[in-house]
One Martini backbone bead per residue (centre of mass of N, CA, C, O) as a GRO file, in nm:
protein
  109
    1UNK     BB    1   0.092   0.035   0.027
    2UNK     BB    2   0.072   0.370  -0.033
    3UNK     BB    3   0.193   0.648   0.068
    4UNK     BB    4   0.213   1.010   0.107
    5UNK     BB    5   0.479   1.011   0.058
    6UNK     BB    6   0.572   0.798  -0.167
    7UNK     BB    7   0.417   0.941  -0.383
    8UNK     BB    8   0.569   1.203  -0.376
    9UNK     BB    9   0.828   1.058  -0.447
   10UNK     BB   10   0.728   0.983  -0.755
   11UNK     BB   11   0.591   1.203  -0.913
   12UNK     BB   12   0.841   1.304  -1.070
   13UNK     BB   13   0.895   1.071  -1.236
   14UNK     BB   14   0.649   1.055  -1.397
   15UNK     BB   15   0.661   1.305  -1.510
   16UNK     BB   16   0.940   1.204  -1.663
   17UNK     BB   17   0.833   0.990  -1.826
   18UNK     BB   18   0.608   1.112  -1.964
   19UNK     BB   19   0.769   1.324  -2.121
   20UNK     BB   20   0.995   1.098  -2.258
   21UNK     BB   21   0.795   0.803  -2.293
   22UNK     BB   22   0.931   0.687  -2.057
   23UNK     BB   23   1.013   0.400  -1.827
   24UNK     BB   24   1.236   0.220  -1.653
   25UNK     BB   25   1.171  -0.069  -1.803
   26UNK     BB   26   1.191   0.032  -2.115
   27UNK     BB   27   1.505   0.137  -2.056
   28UNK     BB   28   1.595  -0.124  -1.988
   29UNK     BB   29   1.550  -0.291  -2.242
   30UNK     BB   30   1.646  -0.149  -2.463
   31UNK     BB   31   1.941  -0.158  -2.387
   32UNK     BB   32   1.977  -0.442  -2.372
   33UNK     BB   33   1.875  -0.503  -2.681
   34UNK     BB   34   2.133  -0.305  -2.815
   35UNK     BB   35   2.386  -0.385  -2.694
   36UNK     BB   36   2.328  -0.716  -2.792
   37UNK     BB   37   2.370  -0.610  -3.093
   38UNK     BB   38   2.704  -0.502  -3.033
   39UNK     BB   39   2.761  -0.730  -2.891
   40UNK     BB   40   2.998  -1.040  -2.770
   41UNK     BB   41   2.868  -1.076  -2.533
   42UNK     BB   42   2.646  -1.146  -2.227
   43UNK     BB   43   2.405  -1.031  -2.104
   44UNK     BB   44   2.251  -1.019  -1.771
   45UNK     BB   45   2.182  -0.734  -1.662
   46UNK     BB   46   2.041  -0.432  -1.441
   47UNK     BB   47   2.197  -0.230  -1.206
   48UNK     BB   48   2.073   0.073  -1.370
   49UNK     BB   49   1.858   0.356  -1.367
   50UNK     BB   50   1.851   0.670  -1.498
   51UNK     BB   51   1.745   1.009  -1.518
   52UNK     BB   52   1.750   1.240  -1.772
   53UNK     BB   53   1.690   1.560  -1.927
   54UNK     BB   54   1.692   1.317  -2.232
   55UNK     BB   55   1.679   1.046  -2.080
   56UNK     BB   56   1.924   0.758  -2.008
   57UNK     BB   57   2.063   0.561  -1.769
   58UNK     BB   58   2.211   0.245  -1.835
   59UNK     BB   59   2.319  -0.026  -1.652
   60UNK     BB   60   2.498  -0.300  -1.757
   61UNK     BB   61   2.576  -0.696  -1.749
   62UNK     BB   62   2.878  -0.856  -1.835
   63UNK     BB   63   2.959  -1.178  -1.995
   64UNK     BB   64   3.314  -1.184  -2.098
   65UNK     BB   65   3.415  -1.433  -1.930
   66UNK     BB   66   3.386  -1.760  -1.945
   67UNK     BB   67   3.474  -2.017  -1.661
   68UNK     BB   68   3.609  -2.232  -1.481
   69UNK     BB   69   3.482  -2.170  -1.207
   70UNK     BB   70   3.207  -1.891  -1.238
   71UNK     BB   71   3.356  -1.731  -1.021
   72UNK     BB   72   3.591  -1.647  -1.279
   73UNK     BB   73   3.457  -1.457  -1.394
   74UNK     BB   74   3.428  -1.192  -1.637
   75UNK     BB   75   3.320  -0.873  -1.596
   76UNK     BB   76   3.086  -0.611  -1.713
   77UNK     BB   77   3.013  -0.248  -1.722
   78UNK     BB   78   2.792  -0.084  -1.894
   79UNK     BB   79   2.705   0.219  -2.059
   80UNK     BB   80   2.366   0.364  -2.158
   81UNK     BB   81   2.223   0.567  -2.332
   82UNK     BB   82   1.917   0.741  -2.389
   83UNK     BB   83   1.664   0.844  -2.506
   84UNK     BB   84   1.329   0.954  -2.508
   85UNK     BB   85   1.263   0.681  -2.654
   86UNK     BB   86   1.499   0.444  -2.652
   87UNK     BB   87   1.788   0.533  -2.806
   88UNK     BB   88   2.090   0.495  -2.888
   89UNK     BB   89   2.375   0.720  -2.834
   90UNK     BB   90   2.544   0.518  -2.646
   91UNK     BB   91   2.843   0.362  -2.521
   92UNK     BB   92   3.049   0.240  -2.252
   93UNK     BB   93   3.259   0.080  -2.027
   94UNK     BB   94   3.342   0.091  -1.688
   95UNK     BB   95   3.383  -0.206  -1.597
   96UNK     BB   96   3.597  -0.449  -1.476
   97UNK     BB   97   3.544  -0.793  -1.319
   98UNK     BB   98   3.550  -1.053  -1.097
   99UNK     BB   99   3.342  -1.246  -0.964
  100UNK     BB  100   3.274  -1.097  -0.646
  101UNK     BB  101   3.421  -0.788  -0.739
  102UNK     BB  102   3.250  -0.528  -0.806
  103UNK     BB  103   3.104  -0.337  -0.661
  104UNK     BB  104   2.995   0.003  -0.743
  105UNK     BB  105   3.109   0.094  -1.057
  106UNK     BB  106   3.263   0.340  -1.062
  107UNK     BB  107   3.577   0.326  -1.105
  108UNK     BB  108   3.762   0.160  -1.330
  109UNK     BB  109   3.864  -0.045  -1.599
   0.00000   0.00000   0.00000
């Protein structure tokens, strides 16, 4: 059950998903599939959506090496920018990085 202030609380993002004509579940597919159509990597999730003041700034999880045993994979952060129909502006690798040993996506690549 939503509260007065939870709703508060998304009323503006809502106000943004409205004017740019997307949602964020659908600029987070959007990325999935544009991304996985440019790299021979194979997306596995999306791990932030945020709104931007003309799109979507969407970051997907992409392995890049399976390893035995999966703990060995090597992973990598893409950052996807989306405008606001949802068509990819740009890309590229923000950070690469061993599973389980993610951190927060900040770092560098």
């Amino acid at each position: 059950m939503a509260t007065a202030k939870s709703e508060g609380r998304a009323q503006p993002a809502r106000r943004r998903a409205a004017r740019d004509g997307l949602v964020a579940s659908t600029a987070a597919a959007a990325a999935l599939r544009q991304l996985n159509d440019l790299i021979s990597s194979e997306p596995v999730g999306v791990t932030s959506v945020e709104p931007l003041e003309d799109g979507w700034l969407v970051e997907v999880e992409v392995v890049e090496e399976r390893r035995v045993p999966s703990s060995a994979d090597v992973l990598a952060l893409y950052e996807v920018e989306l405008d606001g129909e949802g068509e990819m502006l740009a890309f590229h690798r923000s950070k690469r990085y061993g599973r389980g040993k993610g951190g927060s996506g900040n770092e560098g690549s």
